[in-house]
N, CA, C and O of each residue as an XYZ file, in Angstrom:
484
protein
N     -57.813     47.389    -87.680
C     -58.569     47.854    -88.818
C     -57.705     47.975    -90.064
O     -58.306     47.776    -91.119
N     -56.250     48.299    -90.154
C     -55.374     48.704    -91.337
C     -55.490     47.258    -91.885
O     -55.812     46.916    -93.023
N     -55.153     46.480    -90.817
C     -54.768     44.914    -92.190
C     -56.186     43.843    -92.150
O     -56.279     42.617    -92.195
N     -56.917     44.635    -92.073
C     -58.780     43.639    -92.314
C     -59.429     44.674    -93.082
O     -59.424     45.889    -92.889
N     -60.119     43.837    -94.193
C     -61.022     44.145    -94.844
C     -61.841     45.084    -94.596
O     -62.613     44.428    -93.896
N     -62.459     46.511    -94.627
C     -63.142     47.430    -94.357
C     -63.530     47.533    -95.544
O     -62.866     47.589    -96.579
N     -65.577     47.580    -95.238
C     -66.366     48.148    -96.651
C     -67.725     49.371    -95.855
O     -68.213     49.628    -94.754
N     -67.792     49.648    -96.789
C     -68.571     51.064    -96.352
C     -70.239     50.322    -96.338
O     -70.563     50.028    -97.488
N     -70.638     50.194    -95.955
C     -72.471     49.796    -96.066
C     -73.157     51.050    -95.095
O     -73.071     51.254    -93.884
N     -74.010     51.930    -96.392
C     -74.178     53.175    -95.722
C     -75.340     52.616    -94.263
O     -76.201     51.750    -94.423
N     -75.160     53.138    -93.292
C     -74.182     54.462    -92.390
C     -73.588     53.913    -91.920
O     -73.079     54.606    -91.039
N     -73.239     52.986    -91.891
C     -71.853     52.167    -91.020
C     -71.079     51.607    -92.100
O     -71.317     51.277    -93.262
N     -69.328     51.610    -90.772
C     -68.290     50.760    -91.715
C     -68.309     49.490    -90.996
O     -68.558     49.220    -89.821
N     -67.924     48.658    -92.179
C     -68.215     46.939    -91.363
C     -66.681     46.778    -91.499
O     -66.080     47.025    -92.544
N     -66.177     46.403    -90.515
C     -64.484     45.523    -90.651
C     -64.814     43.662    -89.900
O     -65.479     43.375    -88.905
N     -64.303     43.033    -90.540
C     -63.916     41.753    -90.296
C     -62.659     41.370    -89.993
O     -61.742     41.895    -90.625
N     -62.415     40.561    -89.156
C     -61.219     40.466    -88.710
C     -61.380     38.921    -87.920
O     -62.371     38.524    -87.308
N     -60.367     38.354    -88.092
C     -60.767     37.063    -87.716
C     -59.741     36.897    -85.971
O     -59.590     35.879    -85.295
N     -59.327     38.006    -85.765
C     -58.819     38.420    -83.849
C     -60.794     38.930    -83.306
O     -61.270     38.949    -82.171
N     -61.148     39.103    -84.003
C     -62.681     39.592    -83.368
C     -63.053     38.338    -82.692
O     -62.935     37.304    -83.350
N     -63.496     38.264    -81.452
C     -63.883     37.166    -80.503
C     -65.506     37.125    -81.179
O     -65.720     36.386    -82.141
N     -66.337     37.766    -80.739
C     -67.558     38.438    -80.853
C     -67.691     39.577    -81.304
O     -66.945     40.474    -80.911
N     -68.999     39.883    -82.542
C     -69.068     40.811    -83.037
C     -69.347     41.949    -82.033
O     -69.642     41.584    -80.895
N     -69.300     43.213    -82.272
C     -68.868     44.389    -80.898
C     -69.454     45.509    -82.468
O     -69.456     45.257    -83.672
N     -69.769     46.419    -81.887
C     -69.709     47.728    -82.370
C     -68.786     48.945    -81.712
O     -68.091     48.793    -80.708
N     -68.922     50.293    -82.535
C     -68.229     51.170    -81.397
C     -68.132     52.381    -82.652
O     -67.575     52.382    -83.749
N     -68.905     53.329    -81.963
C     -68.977     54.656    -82.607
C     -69.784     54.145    -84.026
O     -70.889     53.628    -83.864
N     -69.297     54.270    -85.284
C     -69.789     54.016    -86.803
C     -69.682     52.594    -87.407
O     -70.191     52.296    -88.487
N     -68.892     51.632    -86.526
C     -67.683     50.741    -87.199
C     -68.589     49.353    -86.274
O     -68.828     49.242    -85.071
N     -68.848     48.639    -87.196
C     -68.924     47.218    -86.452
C     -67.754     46.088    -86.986
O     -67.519     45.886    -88.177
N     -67.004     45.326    -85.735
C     -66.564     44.746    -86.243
C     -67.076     43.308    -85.871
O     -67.752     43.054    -84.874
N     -66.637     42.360    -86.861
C     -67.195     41.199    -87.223
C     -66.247     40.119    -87.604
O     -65.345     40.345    -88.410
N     -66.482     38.511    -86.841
C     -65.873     37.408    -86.888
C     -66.269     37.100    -88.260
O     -67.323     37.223    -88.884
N     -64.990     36.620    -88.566
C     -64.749     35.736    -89.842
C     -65.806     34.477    -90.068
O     -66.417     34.184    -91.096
N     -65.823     33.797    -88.704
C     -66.575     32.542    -88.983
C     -68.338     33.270    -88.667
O     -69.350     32.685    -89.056
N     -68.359     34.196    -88.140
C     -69.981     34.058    -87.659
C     -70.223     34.632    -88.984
O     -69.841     35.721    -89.412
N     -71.080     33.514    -89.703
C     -72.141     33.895    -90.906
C     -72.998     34.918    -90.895
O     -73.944     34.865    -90.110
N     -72.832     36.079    -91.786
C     -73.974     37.046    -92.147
C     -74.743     36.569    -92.080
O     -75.421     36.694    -91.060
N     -75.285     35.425    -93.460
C     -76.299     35.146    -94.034
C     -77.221     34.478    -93.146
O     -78.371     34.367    -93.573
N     -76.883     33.862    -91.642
C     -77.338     32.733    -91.208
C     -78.583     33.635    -90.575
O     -78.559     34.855    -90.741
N     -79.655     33.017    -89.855
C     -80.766     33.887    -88.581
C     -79.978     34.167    -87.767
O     -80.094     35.360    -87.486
N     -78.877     33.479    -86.981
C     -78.850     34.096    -86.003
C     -77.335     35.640    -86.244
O     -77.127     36.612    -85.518
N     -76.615     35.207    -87.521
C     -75.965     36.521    -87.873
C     -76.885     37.779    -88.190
O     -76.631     38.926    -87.821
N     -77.923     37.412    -88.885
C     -78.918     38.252    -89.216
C     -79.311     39.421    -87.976
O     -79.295     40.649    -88.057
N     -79.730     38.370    -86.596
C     -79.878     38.920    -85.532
C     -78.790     39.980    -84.898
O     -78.947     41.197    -84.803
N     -77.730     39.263    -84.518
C     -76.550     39.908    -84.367
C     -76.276     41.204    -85.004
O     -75.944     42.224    -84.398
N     -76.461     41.072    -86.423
C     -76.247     42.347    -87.098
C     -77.235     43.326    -86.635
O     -76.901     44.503    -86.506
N     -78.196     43.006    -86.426
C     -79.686     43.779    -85.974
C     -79.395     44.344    -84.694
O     -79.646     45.548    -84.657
N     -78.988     43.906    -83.732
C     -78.201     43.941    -82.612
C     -77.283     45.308    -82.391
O     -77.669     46.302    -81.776
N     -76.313     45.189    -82.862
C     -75.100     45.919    -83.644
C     -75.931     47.038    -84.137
O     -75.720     48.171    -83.703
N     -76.738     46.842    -84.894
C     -76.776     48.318    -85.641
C     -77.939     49.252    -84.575
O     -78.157     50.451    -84.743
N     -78.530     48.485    -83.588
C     -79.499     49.365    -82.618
C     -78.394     50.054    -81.856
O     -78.442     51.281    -81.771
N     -77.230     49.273    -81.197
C     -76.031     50.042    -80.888
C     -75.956     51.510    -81.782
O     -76.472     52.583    -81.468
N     -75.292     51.252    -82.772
C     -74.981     52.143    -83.405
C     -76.176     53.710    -83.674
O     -75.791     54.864    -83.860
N     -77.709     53.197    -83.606
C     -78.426     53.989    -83.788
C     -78.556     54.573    -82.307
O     -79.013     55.715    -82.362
N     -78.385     54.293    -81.440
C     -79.107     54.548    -79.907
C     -77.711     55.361    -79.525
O     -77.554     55.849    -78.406
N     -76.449     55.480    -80.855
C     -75.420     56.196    -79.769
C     -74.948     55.085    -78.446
O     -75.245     55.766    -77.465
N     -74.597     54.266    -78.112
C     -74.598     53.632    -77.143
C     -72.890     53.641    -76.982
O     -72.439     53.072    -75.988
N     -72.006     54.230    -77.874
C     -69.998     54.149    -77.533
C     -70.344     55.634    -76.673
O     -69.962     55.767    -75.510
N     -71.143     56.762    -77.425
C     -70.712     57.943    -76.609
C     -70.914     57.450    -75.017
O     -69.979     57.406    -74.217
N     -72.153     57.128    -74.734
C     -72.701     57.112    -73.479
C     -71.278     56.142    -72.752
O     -70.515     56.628    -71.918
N     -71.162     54.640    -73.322
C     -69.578     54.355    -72.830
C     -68.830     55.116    -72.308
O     -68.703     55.260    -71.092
N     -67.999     55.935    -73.514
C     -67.317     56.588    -73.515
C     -67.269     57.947    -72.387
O     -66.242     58.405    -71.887
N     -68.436     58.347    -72.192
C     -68.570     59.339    -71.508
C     -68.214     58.788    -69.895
O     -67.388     59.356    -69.181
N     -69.081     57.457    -69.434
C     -68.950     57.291    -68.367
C     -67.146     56.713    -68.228
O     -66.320     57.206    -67.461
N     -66.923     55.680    -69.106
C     -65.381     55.586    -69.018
C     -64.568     56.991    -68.357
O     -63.885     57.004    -67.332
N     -64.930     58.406    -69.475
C     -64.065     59.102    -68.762
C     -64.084     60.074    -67.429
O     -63.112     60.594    -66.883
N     -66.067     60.204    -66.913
C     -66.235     60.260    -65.537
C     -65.533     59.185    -64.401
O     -65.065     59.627    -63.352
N     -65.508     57.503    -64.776
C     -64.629     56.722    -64.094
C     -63.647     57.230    -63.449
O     -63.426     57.448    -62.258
N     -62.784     57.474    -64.933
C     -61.608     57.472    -64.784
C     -61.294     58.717    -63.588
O     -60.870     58.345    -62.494
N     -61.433     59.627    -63.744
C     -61.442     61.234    -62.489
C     -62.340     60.309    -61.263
O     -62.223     60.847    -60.162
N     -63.032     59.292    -61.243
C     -63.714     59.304    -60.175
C     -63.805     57.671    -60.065
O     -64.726     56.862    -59.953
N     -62.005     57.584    -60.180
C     -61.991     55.561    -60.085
C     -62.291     55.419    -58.583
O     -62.658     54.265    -58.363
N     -62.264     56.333    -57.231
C     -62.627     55.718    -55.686
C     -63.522     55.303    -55.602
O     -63.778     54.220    -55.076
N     -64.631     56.429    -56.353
C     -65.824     55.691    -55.579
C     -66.586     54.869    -56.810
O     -66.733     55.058    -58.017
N     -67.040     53.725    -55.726
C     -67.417     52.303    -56.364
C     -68.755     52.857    -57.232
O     -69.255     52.206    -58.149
N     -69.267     54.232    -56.760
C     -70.901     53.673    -57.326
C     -70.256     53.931    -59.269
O     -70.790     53.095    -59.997
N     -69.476     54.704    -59.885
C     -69.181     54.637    -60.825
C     -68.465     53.605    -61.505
O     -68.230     53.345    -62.685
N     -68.284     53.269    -60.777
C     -67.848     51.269    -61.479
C     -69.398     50.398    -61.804
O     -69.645     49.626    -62.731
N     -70.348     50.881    -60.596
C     -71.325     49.942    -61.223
C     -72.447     50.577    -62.000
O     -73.165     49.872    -62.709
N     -72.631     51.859    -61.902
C     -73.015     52.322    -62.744
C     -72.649     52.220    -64.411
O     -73.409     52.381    -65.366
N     -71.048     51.858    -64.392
C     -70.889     51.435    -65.656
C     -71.285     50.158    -66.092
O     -71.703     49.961    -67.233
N     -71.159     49.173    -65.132
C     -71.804     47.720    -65.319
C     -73.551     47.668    -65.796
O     -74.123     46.962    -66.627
N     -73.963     48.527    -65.057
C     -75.677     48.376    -65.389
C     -76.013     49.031    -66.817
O     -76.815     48.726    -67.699
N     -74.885     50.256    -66.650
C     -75.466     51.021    -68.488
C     -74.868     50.533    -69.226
O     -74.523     51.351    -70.079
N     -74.379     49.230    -69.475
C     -73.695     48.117    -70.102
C     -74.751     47.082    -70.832
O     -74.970     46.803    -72.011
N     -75.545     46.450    -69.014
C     -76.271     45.593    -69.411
C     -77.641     46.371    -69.882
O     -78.434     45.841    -70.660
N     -77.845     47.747    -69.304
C     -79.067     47.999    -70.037
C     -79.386     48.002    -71.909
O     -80.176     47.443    -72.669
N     -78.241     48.989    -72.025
C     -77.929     48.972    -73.151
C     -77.723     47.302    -74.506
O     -78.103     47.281    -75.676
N     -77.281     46.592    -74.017
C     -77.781     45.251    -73.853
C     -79.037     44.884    -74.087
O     -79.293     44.069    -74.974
N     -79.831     45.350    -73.443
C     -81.366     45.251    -73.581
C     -81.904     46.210    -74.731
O     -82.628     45.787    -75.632
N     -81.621     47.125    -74.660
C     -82.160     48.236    -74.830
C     -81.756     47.394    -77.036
O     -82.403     47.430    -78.082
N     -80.880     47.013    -76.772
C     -80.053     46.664    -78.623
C     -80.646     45.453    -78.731
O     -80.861     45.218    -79.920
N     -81.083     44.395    -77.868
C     -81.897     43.159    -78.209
C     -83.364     43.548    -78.440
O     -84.055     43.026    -79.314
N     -83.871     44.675    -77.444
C     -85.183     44.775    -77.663
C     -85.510     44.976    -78.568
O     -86.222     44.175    -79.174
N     -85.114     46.222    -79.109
C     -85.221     47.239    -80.366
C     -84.943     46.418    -81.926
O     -84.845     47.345    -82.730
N     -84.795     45.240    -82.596
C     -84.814     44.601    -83.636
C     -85.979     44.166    -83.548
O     -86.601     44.285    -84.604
N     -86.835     43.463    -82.280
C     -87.724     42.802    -82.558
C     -89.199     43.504    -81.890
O     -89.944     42.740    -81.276
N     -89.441     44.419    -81.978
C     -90.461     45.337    -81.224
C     -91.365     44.810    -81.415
O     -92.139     45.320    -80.605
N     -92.418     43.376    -82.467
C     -93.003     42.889    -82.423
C     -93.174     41.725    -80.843
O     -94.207     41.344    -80.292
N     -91.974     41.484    -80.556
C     -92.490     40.308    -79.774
C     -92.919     39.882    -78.539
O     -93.005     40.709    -77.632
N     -93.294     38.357    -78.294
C     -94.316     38.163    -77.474
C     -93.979     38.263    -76.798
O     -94.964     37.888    -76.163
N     -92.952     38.596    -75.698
C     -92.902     38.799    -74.570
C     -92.195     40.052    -74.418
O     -90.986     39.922    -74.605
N     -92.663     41.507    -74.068
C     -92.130     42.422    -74.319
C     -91.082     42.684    -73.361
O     -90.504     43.754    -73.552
N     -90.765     42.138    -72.587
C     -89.865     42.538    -71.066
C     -89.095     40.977    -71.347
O     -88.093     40.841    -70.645
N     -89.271     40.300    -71.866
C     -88.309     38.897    -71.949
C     -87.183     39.479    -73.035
O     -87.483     40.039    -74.090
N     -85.446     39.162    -72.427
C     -84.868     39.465    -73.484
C     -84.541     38.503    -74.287
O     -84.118     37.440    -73.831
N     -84.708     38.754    -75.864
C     -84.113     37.760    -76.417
C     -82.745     37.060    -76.333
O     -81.810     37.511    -75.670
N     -82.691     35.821    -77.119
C     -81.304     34.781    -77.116
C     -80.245     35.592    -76.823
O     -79.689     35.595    -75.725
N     -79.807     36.568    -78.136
C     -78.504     37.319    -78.285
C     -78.305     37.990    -76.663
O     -77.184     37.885    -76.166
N     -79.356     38.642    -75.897
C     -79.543     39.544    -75.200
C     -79.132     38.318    -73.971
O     -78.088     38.629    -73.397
N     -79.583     37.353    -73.600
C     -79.360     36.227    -72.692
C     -78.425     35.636    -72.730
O     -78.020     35.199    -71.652
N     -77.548     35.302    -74.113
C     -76.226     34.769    -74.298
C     -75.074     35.786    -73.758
O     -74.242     35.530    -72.888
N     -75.218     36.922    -74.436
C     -74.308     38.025    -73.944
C     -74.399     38.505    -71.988
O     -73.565     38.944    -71.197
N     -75.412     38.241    -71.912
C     -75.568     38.250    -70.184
C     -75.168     37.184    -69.390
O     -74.415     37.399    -68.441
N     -75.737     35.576    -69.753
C     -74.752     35.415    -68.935
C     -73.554     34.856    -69.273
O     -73.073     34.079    -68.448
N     -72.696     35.147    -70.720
C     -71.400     34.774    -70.311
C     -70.449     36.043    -70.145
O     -69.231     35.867    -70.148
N     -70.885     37.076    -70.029
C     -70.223     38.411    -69.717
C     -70.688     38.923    -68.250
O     -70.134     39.930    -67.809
N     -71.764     38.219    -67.412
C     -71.906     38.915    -66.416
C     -71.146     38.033    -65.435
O     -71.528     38.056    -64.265
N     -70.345     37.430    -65.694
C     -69.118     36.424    -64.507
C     -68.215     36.901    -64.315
O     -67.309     36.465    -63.603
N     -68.239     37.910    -64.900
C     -66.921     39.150    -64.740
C     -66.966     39.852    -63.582
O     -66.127     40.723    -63.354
């Protein structure tokens, strides 16, 4: 964050950084690839994305289970419990931009791209 661009766009800070793989949020702060276009539909989306994060609280809930994990790395069900409130949340930030649409339980692109190249992990 010290050596990238940070601007205030009220209620969030936006940083760009061109080490950003994929745009990510976390707590107030989204950060954002150099090459992925604001202006384009599908940056548009993305940003839409990002900011349901940010409204739904979705780092505390992270954060919280990260540090139940951590006191309770044996047992497995808290490993996958973190995996599912991952991908829900996931859903929960694709759904929420487009509450109009036609298929209310289908997730959108962003929501399908991010699933399956993050769920091979």
């Amino acid at each position: 964050m010290r050596n990238n661009p940070v601007q205030y766009v009220k209620p969030y800070w936006f940083v760009v950084s061109e080490k950003v793989m994929s745009p990510f949020s976390f707590f107030r702060y989204i950060f954002w690839n150099r090459e992925t276009r604001l202006e384009s539909p599908e940056g548009q989306q993305i940003l839409q994305h990002e900011l349901a994060h940010l409204t739904e609280k979705h780092s505390i809930d992270k954060l919280l289970l990260e540090v139940i994990t951590a006191f309770c790395w044996i047992n497995p069900f808290f490993h996958l419990m973190k995996r599912e409130l991952a991908l829900i949340h996931e859903f929960i930030a694709d759904k929420k931009p487009r509450p109009m649409a036609r298929w209310p339980h289908t997730p959108g692109p962003y929501c399908r791209w991010r699933w399956v190249t993050h769920s091979s992990r």
